[in-house]
BAFI-762980 format. One record per residue (C-alpha): residue in three letters; x, y, z; residue number from 1. Coordinates in nm, 2 decimals, always signed. Layout:
// residues N
+------+--------+--------+--------+------+
: resn :      x :      y :      z : resi :
+------+--------+--------+--------+------+
:  Ala :      X :      Y :      Z :  NUM :
...
+------+--------+--------+--------+------+
// end
This chain:
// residues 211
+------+--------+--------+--------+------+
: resn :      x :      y :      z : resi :
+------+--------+--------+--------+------+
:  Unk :  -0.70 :  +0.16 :  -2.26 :    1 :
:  Unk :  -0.76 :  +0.24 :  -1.92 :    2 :
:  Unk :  -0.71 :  +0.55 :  -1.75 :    3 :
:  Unk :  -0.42 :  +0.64 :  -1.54 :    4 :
:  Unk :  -0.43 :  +0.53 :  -1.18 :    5 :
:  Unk :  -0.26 :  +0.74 :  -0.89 :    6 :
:  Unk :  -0.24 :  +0.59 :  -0.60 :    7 :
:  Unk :  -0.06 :  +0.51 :  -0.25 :    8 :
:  Unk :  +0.07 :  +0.21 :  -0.17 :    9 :
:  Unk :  +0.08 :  +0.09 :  +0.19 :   10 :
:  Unk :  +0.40 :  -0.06 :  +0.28 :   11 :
:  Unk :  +0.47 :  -0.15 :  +0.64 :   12 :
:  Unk :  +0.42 :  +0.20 :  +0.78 :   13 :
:  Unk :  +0.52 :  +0.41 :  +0.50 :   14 :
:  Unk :  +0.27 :  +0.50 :  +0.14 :   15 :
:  Unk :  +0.38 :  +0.48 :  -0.15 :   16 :
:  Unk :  +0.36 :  +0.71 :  -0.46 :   17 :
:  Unk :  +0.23 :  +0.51 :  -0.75 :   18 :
:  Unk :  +0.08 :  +0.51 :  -1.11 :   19 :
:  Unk :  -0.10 :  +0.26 :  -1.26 :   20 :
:  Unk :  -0.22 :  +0.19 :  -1.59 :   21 :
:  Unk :  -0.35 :  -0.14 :  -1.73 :   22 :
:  Unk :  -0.48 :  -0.15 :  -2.10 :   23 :
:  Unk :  -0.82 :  -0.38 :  -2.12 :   24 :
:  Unk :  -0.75 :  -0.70 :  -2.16 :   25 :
:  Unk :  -0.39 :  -0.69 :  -2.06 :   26 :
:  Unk :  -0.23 :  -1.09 :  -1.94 :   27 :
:  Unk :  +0.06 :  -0.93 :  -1.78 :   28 :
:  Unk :  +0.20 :  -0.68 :  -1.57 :   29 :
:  Unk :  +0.51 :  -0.50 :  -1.59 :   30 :
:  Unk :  +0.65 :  -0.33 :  -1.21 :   31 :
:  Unk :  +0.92 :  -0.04 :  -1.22 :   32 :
:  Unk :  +1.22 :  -0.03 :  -0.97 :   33 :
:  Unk :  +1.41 :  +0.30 :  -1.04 :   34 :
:  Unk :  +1.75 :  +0.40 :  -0.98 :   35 :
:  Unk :  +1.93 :  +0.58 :  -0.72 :   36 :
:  Unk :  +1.84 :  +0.94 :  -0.72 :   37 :
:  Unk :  +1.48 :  +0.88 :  -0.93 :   38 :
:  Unk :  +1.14 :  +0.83 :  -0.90 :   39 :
:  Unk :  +0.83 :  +0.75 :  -1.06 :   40 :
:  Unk :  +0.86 :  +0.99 :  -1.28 :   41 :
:  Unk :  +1.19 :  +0.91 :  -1.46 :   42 :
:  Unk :  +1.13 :  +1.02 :  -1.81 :   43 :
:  Unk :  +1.37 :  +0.71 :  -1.94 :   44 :
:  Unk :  +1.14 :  +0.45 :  -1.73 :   45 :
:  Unk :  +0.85 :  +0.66 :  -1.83 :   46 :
:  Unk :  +0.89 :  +0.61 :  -2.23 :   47 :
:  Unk :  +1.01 :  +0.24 :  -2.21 :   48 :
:  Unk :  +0.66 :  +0.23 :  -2.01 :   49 :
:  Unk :  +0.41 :  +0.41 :  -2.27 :   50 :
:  Unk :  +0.58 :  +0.13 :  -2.56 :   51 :
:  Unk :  +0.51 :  -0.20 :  -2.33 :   52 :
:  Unk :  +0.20 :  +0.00 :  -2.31 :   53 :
:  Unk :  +0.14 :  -0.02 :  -2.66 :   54 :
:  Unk :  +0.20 :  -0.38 :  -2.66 :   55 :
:  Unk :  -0.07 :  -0.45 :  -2.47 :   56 :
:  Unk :  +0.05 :  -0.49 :  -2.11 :   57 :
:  Unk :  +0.00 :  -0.29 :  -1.78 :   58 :
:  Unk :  +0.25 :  -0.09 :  -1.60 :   59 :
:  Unk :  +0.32 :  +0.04 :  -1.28 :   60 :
:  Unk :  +0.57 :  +0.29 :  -1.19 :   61 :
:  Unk :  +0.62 :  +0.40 :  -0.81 :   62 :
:  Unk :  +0.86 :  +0.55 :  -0.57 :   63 :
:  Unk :  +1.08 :  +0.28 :  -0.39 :   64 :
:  Unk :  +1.14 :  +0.57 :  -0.10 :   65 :
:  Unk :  +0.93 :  +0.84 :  +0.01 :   66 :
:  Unk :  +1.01 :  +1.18 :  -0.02 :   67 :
:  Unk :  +1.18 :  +1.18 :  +0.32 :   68 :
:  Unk :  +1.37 :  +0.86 :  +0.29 :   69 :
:  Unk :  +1.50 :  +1.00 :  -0.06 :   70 :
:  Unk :  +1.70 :  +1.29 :  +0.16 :   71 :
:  Unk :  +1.92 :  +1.05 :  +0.31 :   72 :
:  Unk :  +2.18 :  +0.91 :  -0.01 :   73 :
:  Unk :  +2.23 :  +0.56 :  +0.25 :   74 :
:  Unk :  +1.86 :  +0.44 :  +0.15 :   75 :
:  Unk :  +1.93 :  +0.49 :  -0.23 :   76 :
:  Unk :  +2.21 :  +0.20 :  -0.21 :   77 :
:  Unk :  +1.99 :  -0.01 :  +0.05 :   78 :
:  Unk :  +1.94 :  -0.26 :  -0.21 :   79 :
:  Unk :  +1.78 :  -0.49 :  +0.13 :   80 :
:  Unk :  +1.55 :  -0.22 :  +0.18 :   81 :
:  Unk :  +1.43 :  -0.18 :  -0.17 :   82 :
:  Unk :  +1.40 :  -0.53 :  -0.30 :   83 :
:  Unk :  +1.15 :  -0.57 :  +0.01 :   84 :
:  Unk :  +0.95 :  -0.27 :  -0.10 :   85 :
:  Unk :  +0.99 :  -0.39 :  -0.44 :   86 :
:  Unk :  +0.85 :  -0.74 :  -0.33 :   87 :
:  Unk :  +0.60 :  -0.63 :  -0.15 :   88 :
:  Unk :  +0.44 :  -0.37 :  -0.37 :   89 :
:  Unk :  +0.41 :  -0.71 :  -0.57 :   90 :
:  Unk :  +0.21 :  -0.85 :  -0.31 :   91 :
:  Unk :  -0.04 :  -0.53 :  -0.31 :   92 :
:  Unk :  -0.15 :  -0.55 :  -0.66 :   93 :
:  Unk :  -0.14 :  -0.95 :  -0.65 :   94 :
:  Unk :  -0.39 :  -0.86 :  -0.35 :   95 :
:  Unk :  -0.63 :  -0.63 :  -0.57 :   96 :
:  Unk :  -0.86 :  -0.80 :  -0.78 :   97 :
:  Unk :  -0.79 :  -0.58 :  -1.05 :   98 :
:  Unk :  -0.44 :  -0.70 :  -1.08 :   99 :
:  Unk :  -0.44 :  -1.03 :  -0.91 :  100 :
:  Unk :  -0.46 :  -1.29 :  -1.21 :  101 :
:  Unk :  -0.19 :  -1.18 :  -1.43 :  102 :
:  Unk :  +0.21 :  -1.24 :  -1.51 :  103 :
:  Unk :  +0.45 :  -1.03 :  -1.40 :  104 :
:  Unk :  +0.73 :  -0.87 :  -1.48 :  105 :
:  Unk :  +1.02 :  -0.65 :  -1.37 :  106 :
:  Unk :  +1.19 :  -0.36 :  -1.51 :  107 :
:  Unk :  +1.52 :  -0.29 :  -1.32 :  108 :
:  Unk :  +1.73 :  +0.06 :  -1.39 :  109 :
:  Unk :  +2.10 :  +0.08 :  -1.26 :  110 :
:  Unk :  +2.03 :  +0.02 :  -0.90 :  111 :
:  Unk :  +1.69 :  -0.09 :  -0.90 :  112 :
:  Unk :  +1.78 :  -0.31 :  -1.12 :  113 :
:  Unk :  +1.96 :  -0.51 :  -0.88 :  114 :
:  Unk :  +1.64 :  -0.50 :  -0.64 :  115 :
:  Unk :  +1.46 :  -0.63 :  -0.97 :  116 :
:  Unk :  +1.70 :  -0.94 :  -0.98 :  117 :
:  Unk :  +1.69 :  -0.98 :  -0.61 :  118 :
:  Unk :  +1.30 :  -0.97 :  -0.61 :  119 :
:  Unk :  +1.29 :  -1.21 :  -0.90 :  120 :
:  Unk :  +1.53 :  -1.46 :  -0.69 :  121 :
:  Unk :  +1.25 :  -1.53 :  -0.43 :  122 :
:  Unk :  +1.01 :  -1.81 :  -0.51 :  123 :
:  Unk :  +0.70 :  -1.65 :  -0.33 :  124 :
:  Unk :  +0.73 :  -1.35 :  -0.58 :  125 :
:  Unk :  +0.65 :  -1.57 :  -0.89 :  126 :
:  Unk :  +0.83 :  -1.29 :  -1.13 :  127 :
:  Unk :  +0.77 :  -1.44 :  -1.49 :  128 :
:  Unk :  +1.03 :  -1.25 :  -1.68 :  129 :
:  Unk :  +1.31 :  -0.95 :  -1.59 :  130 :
:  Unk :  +1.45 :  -0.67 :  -1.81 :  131 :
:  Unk :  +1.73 :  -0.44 :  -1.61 :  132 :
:  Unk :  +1.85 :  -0.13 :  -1.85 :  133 :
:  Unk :  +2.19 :  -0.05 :  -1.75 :  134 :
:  Unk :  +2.18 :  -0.26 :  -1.39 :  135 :
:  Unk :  +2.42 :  -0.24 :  -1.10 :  136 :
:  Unk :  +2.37 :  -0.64 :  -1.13 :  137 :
:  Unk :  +2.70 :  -0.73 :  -0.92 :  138 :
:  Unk :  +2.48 :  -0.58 :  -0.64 :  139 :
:  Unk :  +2.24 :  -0.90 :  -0.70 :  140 :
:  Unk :  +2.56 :  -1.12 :  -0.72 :  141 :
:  Unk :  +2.45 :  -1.35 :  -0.48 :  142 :
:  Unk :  +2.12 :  -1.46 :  -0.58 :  143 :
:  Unk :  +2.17 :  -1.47 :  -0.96 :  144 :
:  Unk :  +2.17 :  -1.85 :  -0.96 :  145 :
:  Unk :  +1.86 :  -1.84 :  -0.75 :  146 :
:  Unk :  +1.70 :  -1.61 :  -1.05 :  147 :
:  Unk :  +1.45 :  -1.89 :  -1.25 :  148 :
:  Unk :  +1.20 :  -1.60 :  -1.46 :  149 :
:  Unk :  +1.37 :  -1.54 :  -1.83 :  150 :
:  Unk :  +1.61 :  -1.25 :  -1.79 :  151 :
:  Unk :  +1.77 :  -0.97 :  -2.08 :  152 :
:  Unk :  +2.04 :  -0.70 :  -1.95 :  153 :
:  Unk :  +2.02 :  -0.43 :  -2.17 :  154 :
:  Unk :  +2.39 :  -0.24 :  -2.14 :  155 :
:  Unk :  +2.51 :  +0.07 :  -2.37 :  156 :
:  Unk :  +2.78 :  -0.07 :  -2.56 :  157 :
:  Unk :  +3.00 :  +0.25 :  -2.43 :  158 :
:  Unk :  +2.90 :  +0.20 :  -2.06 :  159 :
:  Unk :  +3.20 :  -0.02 :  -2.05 :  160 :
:  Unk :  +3.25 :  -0.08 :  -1.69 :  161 :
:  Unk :  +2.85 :  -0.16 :  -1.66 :  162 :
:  Unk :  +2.92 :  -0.41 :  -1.95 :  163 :
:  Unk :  +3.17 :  -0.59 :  -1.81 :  164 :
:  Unk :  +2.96 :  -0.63 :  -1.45 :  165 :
:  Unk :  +2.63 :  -0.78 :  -1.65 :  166 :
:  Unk :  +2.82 :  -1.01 :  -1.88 :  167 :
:  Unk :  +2.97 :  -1.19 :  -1.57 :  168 :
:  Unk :  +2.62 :  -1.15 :  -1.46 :  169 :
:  Unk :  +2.51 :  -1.35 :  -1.77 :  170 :
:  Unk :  +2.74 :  -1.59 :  -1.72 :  171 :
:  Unk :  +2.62 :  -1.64 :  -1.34 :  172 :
:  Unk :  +2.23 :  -1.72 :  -1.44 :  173 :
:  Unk :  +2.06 :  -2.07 :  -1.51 :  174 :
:  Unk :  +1.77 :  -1.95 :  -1.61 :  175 :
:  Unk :  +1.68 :  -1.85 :  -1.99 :  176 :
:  Unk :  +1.90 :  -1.50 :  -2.09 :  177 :
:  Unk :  +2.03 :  -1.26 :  -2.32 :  178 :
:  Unk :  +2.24 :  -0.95 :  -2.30 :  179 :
:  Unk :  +2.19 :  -0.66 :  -2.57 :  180 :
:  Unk :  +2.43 :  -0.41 :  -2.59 :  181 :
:  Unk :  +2.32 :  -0.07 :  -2.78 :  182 :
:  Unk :  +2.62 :  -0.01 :  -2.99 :  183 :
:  Unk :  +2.74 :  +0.36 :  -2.91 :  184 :
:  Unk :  +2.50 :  +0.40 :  -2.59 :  185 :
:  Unk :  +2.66 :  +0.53 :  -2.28 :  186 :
:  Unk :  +2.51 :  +0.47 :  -1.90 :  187 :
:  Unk :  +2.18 :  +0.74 :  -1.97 :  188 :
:  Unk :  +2.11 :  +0.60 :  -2.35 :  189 :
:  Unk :  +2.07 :  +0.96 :  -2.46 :  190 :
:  Unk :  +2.22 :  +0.90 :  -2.80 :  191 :
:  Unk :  +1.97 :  +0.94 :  -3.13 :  192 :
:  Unk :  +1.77 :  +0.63 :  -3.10 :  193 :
:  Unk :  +1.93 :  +0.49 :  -2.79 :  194 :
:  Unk :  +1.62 :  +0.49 :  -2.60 :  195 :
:  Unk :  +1.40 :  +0.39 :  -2.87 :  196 :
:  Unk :  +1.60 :  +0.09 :  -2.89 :  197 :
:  Unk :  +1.62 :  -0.03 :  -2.54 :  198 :
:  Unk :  +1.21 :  +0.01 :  -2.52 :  199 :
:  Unk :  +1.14 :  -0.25 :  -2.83 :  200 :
:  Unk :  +1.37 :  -0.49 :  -2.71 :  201 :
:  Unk :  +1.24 :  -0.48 :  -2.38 :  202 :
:  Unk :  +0.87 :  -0.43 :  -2.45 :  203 :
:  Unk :  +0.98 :  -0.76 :  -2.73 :  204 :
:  Unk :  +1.13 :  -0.98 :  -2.41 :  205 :
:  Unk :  +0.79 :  -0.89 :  -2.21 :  206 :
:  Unk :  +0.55 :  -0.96 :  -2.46 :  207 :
:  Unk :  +0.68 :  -1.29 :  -2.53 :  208 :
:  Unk :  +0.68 :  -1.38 :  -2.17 :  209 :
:  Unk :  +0.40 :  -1.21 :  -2.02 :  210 :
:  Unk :  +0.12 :  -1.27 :  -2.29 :  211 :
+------+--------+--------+--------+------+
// end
């Protein structure tokens, strides 16, 4: 396993806050978009991350906004904005040759999920497979028929309104799909086992599409 990386990321004239980990060996990669009002260090993202870890693939979790952007609640709903950082973070570690030849993936929560799904949409970004845990997908509405990598929403089964947004989402896509609900999970997944449960099934969707 490698060590942790922290590092900047240059995008257009801002750097951002990132942390990197790739086991040895690893095929695939598996990028982070947060939602509104997180960072990198979301302990959710963060534990789904250390189990798709564990199954052999890299990770990288970084901040979307910088600490000044973050002030301003506007940026955390500029779903424009962050599906071009998103992209071109993407670019940056398809430009370093420690992470150039691999497949990669995107992890989308809430919000960022929809920045996932937009990202994914664009043929240049070559996304080979999407997980968003409870996505704001009606935000991606637009481009889901323009979404081609293989794609699981992961909803609480109590997170009824969120529910009801990705199963018309599911319905919109093309591309290979599934929808898992966590029976009993609200919008967080802070239920006993909650959690657990939405980091096999997603660490199960990436390993089956970025190994």
């Amino acid at each position: 396993m490698s060590d942790a990386n922290y590092t900047t990321i240059p995008v257009d004239d801002v750097e951002l806050e990132g942390e990197l980990i790739v086991p040895d060996g690893a095929s695939g990669l598996v990028v982070f978009a947060h939602g509104s009002g997180s960072s990198r260090k979301s302990p959710r993202n963060n534990y789904v991350a250390d189990v798709i870890r564990e199954r052999g693939l890299g990770t990288l979790l970084f901040d979307l906004l910088t600490e000044g952007e973050d002030r301003y609640r506007e940026n955390r709903f500029d779903i424009p904005l962050l599906t071009d950082r998103l992209v071109a973070v993407t670019e940056w570690l398809r430009g370093r040759e420690e992470t150039a030849d691999r497949r990669y993936g995107y992890f989308g929560s809430s919000t960022g999920a929809a920045s996932a799904l937009r990202g994914a949409a664009r043929p240049a970004t070559d996304i080979d497979a999407v997980v968003s845990r409870g996505g704001r997908v009606d935000l991606a509405s637009e481009v889901l028929g323009d979404v081609t990598a293989p794609t699981l929403f992961i909803v609480g089964g109590d997170d009824t309104q969120v529910l009801e947004l990705n199963r018309e989402a599911a319905a919109a896509l093309t591309c290979e799909h599934d929808l898992h609900v966590v029976a009993g999970a609200g919008h967080l997944f802070e239920g006993p086992g909650h959690l657990e449960e939405v980091a096999d099934v997603a660490a199960d969707w990436f390993e089956d599409h970025l190994q």
